[in-house]
Backbone bond lengths (Angstrom), bond angles and torsions (degrees), N, CA, C in turn:
res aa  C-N    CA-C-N  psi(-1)  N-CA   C-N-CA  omega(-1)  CA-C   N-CA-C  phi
1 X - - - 1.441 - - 1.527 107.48 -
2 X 0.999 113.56 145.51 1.884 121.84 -158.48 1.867 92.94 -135.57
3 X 1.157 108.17 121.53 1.487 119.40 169.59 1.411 121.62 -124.26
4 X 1.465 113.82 130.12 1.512 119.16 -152.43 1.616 96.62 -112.01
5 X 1.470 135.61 138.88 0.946 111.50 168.40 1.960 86.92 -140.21
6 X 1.537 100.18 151.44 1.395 114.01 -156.62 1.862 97.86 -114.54
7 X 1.264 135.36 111.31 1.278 136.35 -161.07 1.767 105.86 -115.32
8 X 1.542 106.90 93.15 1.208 111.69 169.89 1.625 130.00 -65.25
9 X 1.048 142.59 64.55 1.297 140.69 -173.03 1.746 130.39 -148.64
10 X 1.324 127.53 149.48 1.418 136.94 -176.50 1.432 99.01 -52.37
11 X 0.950 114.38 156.31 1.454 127.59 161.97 1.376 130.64 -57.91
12 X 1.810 105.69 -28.35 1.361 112.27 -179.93 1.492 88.23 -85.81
13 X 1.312 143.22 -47.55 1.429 142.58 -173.00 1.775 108.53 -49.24
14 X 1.089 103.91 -46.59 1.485 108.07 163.72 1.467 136.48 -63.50
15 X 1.325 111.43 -21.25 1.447 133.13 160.73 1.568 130.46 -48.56
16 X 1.876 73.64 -64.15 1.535 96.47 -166.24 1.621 92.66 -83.46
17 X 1.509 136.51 -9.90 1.126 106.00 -169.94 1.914 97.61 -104.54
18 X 1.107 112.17 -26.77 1.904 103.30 137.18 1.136 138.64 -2.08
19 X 1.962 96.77 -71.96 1.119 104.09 -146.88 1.683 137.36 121.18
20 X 1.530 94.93 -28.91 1.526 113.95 -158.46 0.900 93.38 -60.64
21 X 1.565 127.74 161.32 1.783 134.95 123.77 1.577 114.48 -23.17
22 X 1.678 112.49 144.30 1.443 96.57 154.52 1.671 101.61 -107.73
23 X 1.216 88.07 124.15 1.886 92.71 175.58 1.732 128.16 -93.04
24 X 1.295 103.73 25.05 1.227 119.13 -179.43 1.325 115.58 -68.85
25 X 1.535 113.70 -46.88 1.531 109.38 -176.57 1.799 106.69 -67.89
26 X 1.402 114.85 -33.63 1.511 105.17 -168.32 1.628 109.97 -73.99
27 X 1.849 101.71 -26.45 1.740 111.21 -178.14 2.003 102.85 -71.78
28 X 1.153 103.79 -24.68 1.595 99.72 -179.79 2.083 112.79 -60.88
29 X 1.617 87.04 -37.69 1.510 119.82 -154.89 1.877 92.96 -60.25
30 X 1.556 94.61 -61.46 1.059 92.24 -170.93 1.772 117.93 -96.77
31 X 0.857 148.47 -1.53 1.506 158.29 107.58 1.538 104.24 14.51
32 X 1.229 108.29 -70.82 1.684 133.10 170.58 1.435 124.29 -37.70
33 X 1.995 90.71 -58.87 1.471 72.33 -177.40 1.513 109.63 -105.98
34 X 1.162 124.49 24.52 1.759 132.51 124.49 1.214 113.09 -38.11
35 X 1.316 138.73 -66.74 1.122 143.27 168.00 1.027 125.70 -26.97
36 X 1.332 117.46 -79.40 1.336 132.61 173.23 1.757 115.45 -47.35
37 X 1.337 105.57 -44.80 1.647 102.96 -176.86 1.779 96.42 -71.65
38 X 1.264 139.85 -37.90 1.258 125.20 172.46 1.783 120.94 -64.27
39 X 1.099 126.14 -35.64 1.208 160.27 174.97 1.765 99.10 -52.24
40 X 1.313 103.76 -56.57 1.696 118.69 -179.23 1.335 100.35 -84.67
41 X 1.480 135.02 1.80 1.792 110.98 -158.01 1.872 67.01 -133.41
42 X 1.128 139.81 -45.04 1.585 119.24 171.13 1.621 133.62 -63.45
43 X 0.961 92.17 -32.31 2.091 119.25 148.68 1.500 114.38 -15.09
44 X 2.272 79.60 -82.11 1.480 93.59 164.49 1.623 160.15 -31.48
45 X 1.629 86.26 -41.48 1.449 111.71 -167.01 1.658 117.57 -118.99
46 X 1.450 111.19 130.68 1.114 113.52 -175.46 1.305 121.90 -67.03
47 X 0.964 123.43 154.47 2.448 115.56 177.76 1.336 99.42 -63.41
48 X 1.192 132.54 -18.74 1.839 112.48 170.74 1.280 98.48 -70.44
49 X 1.365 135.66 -63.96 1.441 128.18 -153.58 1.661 98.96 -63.61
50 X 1.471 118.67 -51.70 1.619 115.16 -175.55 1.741 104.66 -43.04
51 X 1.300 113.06 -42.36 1.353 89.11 -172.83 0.971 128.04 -107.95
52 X 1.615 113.18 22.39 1.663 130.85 155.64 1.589 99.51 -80.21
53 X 1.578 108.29 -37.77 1.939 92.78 -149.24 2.045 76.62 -90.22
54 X 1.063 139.66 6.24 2.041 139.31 179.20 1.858 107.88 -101.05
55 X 1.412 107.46 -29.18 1.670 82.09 -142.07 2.117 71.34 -133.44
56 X 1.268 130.28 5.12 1.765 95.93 156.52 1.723 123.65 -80.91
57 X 1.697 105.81 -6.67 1.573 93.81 170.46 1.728 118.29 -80.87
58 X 1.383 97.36 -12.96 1.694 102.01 -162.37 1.532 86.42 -100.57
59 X 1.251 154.99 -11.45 1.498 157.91 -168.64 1.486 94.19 -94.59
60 X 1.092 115.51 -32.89 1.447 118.48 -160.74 1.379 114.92 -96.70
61 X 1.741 122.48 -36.96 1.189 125.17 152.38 1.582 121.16 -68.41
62 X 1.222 119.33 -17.13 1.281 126.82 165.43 1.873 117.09 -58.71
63 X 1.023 91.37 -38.14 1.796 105.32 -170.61 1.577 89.12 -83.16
64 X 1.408 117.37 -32.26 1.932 104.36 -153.54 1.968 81.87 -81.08
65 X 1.063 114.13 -49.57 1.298 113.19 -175.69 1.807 115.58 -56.51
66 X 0.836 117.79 -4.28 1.519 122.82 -168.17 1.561 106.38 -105.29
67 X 1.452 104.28 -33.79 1.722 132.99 -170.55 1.943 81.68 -74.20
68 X 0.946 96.82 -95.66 1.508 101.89 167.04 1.532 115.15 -21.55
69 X 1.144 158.81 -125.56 1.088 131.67 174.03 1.640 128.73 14.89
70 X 0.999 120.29 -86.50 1.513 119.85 159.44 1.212 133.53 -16.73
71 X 1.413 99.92 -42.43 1.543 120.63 174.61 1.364 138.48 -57.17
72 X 1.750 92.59 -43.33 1.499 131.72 176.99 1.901 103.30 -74.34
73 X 1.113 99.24 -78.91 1.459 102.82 160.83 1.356 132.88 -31.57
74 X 1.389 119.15 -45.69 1.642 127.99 163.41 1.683 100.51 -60.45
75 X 1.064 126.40 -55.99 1.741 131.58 171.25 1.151 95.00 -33.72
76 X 1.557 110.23 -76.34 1.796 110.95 -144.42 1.558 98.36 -60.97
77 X 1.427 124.11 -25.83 1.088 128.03 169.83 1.900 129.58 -48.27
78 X 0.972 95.60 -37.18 1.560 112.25 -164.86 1.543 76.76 -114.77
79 X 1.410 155.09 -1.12 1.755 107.97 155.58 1.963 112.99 -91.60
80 X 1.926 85.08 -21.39 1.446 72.10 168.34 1.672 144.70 -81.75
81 X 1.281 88.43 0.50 1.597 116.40 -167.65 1.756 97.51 -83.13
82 X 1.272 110.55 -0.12 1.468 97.50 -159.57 1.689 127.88 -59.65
């Protein structure tokens, strides 16, 4: 026997009838000053450095993946060549 029960209610209604914390005011709190410390650390930095200190790990897996490729292909090359 299988019993379904269907629970109409807000999220804070569901909380409070839990029990839970509402952690909204501390998630606002700190959200913010996420913000702000990114906000202050892009401030800082000029668009040359952002996309030296963003894009040499992704340039670099780009090339290892490409190397790779090539590699496979140079193989499949030389078994069919046999």
């Amino acid at each position: 026997m299988k019993f379904t029960i269907d629970v109409d209610c807000t999220p804070e209604e569901a909380r409070d009838f839990l029990g839970l914390p509402d952690v909204k005011p501390v998630q606002e709190v700190l959200m913010r000053q996420v913000e702000e410390r990114m906000l202050s650390t892009l401030a800082a930095m000029d668009p040359e450095t952002m996309i030296k200190t963003w894009l040499p790990a992704g340039v670099q897996n780009f090339e290892q993946l490409q190397k790779m490729f090539w590699a496979q292909f140079a193989s499949m090359g030389r078994r069919d060549g046999k």
